[in-house]
C-alpha positions as a LaTeX table, in Angstrom:
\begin{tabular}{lrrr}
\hline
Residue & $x$ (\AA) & $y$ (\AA) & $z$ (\AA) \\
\hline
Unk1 & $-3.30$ & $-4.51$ & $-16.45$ \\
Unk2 & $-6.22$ & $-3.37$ & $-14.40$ \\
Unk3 & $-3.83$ & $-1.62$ & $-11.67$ \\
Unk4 & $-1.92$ & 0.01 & $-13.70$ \\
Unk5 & $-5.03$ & 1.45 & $-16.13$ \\
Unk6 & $-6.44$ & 2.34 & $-12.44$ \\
Unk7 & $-3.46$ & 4.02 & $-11.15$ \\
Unk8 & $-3.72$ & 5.80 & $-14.46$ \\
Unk9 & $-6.91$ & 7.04 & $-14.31$ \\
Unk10 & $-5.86$ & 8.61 & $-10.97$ \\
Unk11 & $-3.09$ & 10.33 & $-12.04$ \\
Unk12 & $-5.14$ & 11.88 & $-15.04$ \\
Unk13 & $-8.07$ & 12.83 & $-12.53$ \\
Unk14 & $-5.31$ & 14.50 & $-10.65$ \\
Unk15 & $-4.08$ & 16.65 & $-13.13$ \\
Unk16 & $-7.79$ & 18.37 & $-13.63$ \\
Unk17 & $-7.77$ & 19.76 & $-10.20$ \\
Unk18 & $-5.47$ & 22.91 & $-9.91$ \\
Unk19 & $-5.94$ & 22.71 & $-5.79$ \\
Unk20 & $-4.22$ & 19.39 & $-5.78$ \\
Unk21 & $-0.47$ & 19.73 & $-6.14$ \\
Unk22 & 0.03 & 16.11 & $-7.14$ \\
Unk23 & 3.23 & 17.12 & $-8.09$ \\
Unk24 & 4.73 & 18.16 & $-4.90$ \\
Unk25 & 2.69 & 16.14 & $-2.34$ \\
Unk26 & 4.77 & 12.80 & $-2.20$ \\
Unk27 & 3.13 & 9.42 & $-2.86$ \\
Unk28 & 1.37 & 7.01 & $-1.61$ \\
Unk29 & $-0.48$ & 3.90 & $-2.41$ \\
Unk30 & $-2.12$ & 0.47 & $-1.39$ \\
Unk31 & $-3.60$ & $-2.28$ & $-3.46$ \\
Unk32 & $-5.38$ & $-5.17$ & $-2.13$ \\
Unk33 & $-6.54$ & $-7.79$ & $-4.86$ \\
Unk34 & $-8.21$ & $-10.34$ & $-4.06$ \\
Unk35 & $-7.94$ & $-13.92$ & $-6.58$ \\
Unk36 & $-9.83$ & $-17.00$ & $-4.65$ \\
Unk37 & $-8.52$ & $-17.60$ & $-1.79$ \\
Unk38 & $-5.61$ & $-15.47$ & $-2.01$ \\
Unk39 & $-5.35$ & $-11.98$ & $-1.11$ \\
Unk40 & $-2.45$ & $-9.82$ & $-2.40$ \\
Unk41 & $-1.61$ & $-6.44$ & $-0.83$ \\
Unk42 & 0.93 & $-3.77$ & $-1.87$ \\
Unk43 & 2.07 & $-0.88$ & $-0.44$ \\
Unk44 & 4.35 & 1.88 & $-1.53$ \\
Unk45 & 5.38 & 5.46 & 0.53 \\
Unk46 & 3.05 & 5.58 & 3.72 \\
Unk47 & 0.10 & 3.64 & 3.61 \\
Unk48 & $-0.56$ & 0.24 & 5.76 \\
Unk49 & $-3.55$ & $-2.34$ & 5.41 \\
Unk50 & $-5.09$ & $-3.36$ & 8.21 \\
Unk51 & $-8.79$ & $-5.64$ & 8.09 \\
Unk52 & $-10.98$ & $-5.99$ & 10.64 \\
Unk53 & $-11.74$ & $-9.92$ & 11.70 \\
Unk54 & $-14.14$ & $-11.39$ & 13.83 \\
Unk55 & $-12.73$ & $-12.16$ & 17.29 \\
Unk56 & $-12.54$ & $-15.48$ & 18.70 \\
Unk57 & $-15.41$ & $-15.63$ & 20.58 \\
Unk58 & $-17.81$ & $-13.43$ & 18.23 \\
Unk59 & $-17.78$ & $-10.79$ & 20.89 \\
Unk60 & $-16.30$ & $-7.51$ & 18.66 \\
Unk61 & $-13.43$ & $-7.25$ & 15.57 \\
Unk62 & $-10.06$ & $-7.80$ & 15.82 \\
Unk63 & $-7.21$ & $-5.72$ & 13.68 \\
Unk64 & $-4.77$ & $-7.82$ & 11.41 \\
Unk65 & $-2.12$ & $-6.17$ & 9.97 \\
Unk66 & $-1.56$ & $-7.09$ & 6.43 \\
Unk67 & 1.45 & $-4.74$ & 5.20 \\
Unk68 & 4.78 & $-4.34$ & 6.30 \\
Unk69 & 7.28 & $-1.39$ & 5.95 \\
Unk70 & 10.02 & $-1.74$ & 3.96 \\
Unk71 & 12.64 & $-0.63$ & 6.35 \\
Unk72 & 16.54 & $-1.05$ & 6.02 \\
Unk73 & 15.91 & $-1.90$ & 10.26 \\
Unk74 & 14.14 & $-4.96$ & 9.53 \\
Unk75 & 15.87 & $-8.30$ & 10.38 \\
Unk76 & 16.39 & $-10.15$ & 7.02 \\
Unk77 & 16.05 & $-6.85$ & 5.12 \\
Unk78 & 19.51 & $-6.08$ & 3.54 \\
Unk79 & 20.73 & $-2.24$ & 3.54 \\
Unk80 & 22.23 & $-3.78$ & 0.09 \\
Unk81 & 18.81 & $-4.27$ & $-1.27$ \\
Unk82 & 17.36 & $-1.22$ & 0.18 \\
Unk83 & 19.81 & 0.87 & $-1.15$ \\
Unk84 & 18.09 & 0.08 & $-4.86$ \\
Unk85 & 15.94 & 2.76 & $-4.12$ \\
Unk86 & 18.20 & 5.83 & $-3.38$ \\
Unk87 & 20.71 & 5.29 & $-6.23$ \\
\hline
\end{tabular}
């Protein structure tokens, strides 16, 4: 309930600018939650998560991707189920 209320919000607060064409501009969004242990992360159009971790040795940060594309070129992705999204 709190991501969609969010999500929302946004699109209200988009609607009071006339110089953003929210309308025309495509979309885009990422949501990380995080519930213990567990983080959840969700992307849609073209957005990726990526979180910095300490490296091994201490010495600097180290990128760890934590979103994939959704690509019909994906092993294990079906153009079957990909194709729920153009019909």
């Amino acid at each position: 309930q709190s991501c969609l209320k969010t999500f929302s919000l946004i699109d209200l607060d988009l609607k009071i600018h006339p110089s953003i064409d929210s309308y025309c501009s495509g979309c885009t969004a990422l949501t990380a939650v995080l519930q213990g242990d567990h983080l959840v992360v969700a992307n849609a159009g073209d957005s990726r998560a990526v979180i910095a971790t300490t490296s091994d040795d201490g010495s600097g940060l180290v990128p760890v991707q934590l979103s994939v594309d959704f690509k019909p070129n994906i092993p294990g992705i079906s153009l079957k189920a990909f194709s729920i999204f153009y019909n």
